[in-house]
N, CA, C and O atoms as CSV, one atom per row, in Angstrom:
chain,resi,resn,atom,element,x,y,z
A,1,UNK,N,N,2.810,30.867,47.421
A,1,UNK,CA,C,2.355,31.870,46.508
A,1,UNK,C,C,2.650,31.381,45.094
A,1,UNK,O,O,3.789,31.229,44.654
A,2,UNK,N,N,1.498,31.142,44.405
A,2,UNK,CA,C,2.149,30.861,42.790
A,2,UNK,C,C,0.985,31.724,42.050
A,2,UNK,O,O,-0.094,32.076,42.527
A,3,UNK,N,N,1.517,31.968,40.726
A,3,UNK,CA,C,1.139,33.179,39.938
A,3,UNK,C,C,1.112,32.541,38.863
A,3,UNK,O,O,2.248,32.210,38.525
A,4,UNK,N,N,0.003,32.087,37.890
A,4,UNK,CA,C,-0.067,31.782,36.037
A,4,UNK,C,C,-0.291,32.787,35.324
A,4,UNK,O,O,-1.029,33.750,35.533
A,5,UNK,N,N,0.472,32.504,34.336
A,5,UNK,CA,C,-0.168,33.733,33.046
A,5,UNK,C,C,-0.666,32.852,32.057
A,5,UNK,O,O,-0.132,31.786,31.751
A,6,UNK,N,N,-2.239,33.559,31.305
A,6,UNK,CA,C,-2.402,32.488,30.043
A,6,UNK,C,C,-1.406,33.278,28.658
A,6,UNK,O,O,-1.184,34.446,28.337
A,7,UNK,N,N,-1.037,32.047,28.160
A,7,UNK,CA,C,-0.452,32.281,27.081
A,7,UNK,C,C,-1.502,33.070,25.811
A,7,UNK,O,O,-2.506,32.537,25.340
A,8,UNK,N,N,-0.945,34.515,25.410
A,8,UNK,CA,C,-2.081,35.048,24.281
A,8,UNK,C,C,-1.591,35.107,23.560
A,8,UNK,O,O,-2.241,35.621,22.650
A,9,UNK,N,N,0.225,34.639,23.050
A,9,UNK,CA,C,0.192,35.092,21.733
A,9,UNK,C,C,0.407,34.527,20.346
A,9,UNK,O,O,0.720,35.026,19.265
A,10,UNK,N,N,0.040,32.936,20.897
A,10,UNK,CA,C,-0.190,32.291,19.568
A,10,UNK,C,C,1.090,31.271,19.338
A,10,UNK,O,O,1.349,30.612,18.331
A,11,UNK,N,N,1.794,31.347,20.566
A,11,UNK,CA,C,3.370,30.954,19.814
A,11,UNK,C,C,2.824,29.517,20.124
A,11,UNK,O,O,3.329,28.856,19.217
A,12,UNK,N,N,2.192,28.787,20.774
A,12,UNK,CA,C,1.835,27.616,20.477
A,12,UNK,C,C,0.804,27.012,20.154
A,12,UNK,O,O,0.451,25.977,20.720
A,13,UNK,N,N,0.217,27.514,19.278
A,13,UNK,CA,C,-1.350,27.117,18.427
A,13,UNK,C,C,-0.408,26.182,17.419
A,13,UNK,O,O,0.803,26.353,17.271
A,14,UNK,N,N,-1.241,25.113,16.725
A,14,UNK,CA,C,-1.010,24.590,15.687
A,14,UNK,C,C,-0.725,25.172,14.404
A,14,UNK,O,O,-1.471,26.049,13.969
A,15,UNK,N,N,0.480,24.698,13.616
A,15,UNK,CA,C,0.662,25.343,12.383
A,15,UNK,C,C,0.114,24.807,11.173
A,15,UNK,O,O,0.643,23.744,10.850
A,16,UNK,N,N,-0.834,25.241,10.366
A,16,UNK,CA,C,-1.581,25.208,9.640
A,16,UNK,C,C,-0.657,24.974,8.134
A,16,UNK,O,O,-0.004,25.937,7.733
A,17,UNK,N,N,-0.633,23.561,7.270
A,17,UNK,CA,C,0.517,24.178,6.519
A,17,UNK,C,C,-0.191,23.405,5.068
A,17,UNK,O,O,-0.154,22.174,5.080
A,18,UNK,N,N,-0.664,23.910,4.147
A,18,UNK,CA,C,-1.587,23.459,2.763
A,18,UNK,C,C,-0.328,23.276,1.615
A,18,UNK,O,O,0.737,23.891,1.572
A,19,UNK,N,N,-0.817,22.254,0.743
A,19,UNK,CA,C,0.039,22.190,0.170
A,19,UNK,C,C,-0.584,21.908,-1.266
A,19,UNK,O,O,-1.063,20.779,-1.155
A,20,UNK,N,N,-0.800,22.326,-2.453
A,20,UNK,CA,C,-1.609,22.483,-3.511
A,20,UNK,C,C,-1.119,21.227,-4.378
A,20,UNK,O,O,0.040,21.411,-4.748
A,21,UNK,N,N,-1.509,20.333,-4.697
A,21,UNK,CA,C,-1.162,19.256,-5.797
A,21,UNK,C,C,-1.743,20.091,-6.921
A,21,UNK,O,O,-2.783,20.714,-7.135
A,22,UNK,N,N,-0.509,19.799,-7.596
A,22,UNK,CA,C,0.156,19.976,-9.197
A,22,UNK,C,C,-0.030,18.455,-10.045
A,22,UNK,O,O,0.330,17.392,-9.538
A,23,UNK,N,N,-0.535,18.538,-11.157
A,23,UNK,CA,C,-0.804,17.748,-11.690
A,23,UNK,C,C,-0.566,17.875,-13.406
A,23,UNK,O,O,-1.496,18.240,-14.126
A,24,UNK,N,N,0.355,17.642,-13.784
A,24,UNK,CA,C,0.525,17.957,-15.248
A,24,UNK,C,C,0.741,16.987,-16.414
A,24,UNK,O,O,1.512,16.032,-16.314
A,25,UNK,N,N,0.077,17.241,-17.464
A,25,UNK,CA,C,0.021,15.900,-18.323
A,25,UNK,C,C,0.969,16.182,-19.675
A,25,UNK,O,O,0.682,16.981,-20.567
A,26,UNK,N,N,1.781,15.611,-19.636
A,26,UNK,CA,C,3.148,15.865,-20.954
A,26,UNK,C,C,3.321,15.365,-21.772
A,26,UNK,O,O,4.176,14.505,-21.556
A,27,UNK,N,N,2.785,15.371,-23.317
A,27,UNK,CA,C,2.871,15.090,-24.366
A,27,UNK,C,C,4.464,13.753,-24.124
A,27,UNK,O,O,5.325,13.765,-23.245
A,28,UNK,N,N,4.352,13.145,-24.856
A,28,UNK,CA,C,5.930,12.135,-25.129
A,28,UNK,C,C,7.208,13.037,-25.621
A,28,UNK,O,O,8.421,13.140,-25.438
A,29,UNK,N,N,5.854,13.774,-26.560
A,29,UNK,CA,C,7.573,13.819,-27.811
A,29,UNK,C,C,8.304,15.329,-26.577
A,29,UNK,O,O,9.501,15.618,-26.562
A,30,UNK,N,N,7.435,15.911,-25.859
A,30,UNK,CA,C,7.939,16.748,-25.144
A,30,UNK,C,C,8.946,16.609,-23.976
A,30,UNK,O,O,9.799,17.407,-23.587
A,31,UNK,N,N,8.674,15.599,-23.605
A,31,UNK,CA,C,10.129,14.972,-22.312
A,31,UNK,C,C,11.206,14.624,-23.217
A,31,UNK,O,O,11.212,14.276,-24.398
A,32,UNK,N,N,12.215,14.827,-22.263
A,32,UNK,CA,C,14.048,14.597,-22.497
A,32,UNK,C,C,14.132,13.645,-21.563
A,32,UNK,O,O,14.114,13.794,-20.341
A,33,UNK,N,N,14.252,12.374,-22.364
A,33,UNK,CA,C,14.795,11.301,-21.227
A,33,UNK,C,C,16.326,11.375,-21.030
A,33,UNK,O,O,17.128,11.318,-21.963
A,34,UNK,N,N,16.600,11.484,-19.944
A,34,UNK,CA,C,18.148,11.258,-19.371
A,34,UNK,C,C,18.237,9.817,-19.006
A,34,UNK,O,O,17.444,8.876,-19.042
A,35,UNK,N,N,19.615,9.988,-18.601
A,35,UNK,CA,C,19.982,8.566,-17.856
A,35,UNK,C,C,19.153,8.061,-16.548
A,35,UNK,O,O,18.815,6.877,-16.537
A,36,UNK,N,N,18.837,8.826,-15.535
A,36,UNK,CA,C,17.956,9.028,-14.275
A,36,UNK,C,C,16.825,9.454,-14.364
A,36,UNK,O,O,15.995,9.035,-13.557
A,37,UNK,N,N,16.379,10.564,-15.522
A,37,UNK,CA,C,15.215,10.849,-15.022
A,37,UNK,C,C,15.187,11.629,-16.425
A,37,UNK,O,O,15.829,11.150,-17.360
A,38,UNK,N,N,14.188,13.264,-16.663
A,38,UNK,CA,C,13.995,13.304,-17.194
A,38,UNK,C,C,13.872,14.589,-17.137
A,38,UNK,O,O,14.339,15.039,-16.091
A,39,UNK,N,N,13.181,15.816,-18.242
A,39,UNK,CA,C,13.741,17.305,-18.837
A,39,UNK,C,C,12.185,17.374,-19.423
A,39,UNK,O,O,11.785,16.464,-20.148
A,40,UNK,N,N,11.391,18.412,-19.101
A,40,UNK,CA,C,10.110,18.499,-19.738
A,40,UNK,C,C,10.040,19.944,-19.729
A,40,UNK,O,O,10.799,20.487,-18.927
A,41,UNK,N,N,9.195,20.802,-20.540
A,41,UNK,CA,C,8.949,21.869,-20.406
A,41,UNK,C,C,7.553,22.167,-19.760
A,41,UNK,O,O,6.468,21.750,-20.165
A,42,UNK,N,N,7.795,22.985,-18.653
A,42,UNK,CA,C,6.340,23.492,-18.614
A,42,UNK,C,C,5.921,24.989,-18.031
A,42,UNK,O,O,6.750,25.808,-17.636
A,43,UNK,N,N,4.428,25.207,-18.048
A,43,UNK,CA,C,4.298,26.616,-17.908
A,43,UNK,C,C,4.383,27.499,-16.564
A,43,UNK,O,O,4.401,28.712,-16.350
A,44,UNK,N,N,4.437,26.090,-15.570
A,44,UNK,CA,C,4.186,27.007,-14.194
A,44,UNK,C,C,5.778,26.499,-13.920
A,44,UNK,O,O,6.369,25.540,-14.416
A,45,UNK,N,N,6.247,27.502,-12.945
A,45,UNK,CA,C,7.707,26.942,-12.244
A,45,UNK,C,C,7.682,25.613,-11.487
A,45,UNK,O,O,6.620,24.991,-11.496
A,46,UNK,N,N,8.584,25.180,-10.927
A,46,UNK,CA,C,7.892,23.627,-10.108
A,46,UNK,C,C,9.500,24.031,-9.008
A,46,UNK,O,O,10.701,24.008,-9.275
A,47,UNK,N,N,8.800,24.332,-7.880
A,47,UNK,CA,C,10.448,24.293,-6.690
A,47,UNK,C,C,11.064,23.222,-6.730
A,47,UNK,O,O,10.670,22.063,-6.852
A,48,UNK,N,N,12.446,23.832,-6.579
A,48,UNK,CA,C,13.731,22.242,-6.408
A,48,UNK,C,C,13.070,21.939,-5.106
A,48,UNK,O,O,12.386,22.590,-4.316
A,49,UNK,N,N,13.691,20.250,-5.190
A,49,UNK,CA,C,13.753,19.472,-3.944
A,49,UNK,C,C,12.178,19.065,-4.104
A,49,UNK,O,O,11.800,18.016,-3.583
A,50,UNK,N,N,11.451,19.715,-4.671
A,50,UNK,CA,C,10.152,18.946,-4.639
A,50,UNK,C,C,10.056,17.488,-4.882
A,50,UNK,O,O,10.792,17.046,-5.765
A,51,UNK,N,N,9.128,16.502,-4.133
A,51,UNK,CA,C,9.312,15.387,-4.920
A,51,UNK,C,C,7.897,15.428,-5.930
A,51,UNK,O,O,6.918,16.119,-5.649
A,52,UNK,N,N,7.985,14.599,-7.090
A,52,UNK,CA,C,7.171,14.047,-7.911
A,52,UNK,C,C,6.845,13.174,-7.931
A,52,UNK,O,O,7.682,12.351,-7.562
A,53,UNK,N,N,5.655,12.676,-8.283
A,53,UNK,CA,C,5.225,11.278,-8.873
A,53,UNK,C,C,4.990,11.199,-10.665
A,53,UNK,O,O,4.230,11.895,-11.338
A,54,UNK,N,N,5.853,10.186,-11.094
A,54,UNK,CA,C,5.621,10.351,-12.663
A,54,UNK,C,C,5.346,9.414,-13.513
A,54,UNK,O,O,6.214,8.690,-14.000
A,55,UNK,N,N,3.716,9.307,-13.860
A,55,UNK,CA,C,3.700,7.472,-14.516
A,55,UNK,C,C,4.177,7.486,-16.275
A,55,UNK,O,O,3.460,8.162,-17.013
A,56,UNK,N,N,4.942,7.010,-16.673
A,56,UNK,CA,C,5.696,6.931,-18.071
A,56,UNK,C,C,5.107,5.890,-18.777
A,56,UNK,O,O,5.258,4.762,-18.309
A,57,UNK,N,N,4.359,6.045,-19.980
A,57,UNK,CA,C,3.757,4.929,-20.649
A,57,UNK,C,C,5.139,4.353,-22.037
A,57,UNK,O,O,5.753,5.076,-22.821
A,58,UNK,N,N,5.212,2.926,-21.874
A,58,UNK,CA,C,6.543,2.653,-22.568
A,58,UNK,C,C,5.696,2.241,-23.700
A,58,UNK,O,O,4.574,1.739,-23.642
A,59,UNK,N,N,6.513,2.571,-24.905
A,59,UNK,CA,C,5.556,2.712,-26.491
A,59,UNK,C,C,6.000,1.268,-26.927
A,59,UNK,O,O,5.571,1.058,-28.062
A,60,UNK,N,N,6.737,0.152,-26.409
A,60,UNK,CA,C,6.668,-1.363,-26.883
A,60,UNK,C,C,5.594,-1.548,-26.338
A,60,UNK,O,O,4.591,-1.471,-27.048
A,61,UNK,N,N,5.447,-1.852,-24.904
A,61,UNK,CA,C,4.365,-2.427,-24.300
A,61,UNK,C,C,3.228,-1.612,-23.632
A,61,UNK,O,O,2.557,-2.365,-22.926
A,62,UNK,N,N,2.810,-0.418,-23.612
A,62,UNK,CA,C,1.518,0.234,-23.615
A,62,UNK,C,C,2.094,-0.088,-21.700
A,62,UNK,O,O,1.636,-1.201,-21.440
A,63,UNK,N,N,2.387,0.120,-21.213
A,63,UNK,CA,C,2.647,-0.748,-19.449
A,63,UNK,C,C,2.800,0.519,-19.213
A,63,UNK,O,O,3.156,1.289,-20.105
A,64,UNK,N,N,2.496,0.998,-17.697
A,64,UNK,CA,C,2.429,1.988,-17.004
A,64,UNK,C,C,3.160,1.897,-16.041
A,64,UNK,O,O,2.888,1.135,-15.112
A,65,UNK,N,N,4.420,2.780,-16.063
A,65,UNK,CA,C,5.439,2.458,-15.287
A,65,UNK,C,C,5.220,3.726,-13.874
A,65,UNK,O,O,4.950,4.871,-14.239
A,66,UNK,N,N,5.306,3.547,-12.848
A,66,UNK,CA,C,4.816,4.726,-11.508
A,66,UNK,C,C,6.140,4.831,-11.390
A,66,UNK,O,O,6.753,3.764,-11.446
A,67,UNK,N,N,7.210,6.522,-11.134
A,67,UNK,CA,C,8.545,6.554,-11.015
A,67,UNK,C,C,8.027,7.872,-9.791
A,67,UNK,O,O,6.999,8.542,-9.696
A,68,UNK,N,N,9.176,7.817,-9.063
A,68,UNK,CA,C,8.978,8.647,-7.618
A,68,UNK,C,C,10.429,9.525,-7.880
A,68,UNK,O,O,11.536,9.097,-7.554
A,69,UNK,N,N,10.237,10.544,-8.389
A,69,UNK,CA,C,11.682,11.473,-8.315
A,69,UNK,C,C,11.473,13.176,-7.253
A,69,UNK,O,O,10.580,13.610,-6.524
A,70,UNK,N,N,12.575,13.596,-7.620
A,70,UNK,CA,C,12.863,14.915,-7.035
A,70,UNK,C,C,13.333,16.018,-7.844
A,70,UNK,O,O,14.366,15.766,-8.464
A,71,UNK,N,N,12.847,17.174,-8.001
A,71,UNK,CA,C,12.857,18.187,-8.857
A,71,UNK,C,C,14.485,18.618,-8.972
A,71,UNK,O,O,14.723,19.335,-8.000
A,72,UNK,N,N,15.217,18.514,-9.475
A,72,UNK,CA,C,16.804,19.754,-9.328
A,72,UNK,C,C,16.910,19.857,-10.152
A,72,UNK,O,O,17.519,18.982,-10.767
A,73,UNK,N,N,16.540,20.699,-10.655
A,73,UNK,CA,C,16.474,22.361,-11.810
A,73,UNK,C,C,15.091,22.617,-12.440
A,73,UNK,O,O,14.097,21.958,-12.746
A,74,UNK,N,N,15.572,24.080,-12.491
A,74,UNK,CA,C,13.775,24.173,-13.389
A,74,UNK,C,C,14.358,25.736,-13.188
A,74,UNK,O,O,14.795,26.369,-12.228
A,75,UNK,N,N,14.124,26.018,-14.626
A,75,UNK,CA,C,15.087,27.427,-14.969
A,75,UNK,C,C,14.450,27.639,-16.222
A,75,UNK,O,O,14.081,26.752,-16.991
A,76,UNK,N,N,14.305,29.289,-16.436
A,76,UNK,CA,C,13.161,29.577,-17.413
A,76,UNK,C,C,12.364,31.029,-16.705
A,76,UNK,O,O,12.557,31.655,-15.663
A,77,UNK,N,N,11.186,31.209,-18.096
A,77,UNK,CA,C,10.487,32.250,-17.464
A,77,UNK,C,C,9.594,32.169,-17.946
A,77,UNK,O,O,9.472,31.506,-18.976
A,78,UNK,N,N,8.342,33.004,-17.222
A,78,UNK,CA,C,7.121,32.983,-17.684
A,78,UNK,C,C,6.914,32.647,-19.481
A,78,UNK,O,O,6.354,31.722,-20.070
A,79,UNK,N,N,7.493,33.609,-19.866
A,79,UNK,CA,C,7.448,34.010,-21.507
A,79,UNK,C,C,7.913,32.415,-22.255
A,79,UNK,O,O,7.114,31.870,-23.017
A,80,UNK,N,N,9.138,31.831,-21.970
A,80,UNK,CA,C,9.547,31.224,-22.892
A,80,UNK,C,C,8.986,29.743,-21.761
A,80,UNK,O,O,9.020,28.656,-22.337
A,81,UNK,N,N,8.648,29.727,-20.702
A,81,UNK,CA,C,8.184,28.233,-20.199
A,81,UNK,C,C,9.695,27.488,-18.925
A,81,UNK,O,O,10.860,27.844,-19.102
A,82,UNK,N,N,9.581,27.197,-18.590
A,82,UNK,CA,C,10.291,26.462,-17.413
A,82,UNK,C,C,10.713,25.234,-18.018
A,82,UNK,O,O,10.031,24.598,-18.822
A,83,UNK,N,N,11.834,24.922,-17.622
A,83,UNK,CA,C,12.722,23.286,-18.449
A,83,UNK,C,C,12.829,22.717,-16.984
A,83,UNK,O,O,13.048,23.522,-16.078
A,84,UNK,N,N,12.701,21.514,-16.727
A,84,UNK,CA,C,12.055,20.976,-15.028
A,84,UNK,C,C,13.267,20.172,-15.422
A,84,UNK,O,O,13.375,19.745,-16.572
A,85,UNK,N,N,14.246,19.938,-14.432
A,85,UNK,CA,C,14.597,18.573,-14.509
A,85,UNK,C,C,13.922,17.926,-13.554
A,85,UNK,O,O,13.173,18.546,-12.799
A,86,UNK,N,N,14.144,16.265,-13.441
A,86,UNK,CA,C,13.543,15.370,-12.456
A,86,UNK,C,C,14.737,14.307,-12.078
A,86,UNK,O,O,15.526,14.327,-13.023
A,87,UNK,N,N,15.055,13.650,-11.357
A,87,UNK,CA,C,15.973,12.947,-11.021
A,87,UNK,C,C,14.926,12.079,-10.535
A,87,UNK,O,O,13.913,12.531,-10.001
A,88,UNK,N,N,15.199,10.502,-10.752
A,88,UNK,CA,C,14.174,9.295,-10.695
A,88,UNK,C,C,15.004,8.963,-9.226
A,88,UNK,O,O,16.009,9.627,-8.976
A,89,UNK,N,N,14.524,7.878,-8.242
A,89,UNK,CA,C,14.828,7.797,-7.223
A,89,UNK,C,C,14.315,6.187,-6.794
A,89,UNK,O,O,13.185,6.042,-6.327
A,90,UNK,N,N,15.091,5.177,-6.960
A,90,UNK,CA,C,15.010,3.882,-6.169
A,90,UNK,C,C,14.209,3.441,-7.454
A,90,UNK,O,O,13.082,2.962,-7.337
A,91,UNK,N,N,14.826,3.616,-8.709
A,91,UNK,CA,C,14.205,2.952,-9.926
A,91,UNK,C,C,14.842,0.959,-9.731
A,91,UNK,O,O,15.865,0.309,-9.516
A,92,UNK,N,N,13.296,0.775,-10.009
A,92,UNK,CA,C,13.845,-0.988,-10.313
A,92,UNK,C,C,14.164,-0.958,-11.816
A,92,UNK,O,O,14.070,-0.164,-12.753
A,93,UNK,N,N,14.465,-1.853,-11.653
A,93,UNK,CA,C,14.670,-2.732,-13.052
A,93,UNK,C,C,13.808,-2.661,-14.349
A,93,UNK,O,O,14.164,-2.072,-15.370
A,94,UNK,N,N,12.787,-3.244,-14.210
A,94,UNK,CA,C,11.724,-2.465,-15.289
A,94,UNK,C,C,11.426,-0.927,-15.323
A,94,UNK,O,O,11.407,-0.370,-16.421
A,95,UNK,N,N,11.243,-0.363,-14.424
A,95,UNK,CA,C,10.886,1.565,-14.601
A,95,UNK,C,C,12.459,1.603,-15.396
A,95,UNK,O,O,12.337,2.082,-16.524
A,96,UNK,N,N,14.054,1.165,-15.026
A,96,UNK,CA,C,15.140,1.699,-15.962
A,96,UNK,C,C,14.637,1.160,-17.563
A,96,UNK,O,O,14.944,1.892,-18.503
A,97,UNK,N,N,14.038,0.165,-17.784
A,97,UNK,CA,C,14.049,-0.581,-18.946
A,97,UNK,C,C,13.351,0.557,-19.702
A,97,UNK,O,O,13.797,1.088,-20.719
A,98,UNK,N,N,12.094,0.898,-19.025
A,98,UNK,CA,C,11.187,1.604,-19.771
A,98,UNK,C,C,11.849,3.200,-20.064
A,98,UNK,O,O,11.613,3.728,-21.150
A,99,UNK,N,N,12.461,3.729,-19.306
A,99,UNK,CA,C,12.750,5.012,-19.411
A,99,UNK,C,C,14.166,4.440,-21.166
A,99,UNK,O,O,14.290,5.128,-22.179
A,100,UNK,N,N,14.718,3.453,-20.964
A,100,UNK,CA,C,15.760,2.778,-22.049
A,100,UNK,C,C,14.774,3.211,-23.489
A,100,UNK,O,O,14.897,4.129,-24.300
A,101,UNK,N,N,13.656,1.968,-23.352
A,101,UNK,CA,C,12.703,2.106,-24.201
A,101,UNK,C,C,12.003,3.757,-24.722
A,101,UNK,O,O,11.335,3.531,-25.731
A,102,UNK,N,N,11.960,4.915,-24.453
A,102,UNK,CA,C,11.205,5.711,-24.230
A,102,UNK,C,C,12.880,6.758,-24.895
A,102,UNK,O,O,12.786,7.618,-25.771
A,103,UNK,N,N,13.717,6.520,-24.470
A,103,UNK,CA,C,14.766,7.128,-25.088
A,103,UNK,C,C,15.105,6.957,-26.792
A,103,UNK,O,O,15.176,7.878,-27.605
A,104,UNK,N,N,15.340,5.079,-27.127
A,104,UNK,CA,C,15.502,4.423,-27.578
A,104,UNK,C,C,14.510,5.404,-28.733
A,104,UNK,O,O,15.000,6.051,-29.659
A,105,UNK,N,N,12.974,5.318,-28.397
A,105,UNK,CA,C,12.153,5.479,-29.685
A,105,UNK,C,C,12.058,7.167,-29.904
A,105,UNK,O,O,11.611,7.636,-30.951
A,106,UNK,N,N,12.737,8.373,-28.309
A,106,UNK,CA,C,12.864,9.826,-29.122
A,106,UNK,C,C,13.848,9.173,-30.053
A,106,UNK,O,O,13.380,9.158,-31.192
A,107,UNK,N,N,14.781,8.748,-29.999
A,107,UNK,CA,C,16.512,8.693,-30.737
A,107,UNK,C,C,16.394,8.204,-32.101
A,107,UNK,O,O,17.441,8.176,-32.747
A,108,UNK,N,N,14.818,7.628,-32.934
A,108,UNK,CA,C,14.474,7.059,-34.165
A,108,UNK,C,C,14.248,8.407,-34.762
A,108,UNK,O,O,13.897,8.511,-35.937
């Protein structure tokens, strides 16, 4: 004697999960370069732990540096704008130079 039931209630259908790319373009003089990474203001919130992709143009050499970080902090409000930090992640050698460079010329 054996007996099946079909499963109706969904607990194993596929989970459907979208994820909206954010794309934001930031003036120079508006980023805070840190030691790791960097401090920008902007208008929408951005969740911690998010990761980013962030290409930094260095003002000696016009070179387009691609930096891969992770969001921890971003505090603020609608009214006055969101302050993002970014923490850079497995920076080589040139992406540190350039973020040097990019400090170097806010600090003139």
């Amino acid at each position: 004697m054996s007996s099946s039931k079909l499963d109706t209630s969904g607990a194993f259908n596929p989970v459907k999960i979208q994820l909206s790319e954010t794309q934001l373009s930031i003036p120079t003089a508006d980023i805070r370069v840190r030691k790791s990474g960097i401090e920008f203001l902007s208008v929408k919130p951005v969740p911690i732990w998010t990761e980013m992709t962030v290409d930094l143009y260095s003002p000696e050499t016009s070179r387009k540096v691609h930096c891969t970080g992770v969001v921890v902090g971003c505090t603020g409000n609608r009214h006055t704008g969101f302050l993002v930090s970014i923490i850079f992640m497995n920076l080589s050698r040139q992406s540190q130079h350039c973020l040097e460079e990019l400090d170097r010329a806010q600090s003139v």
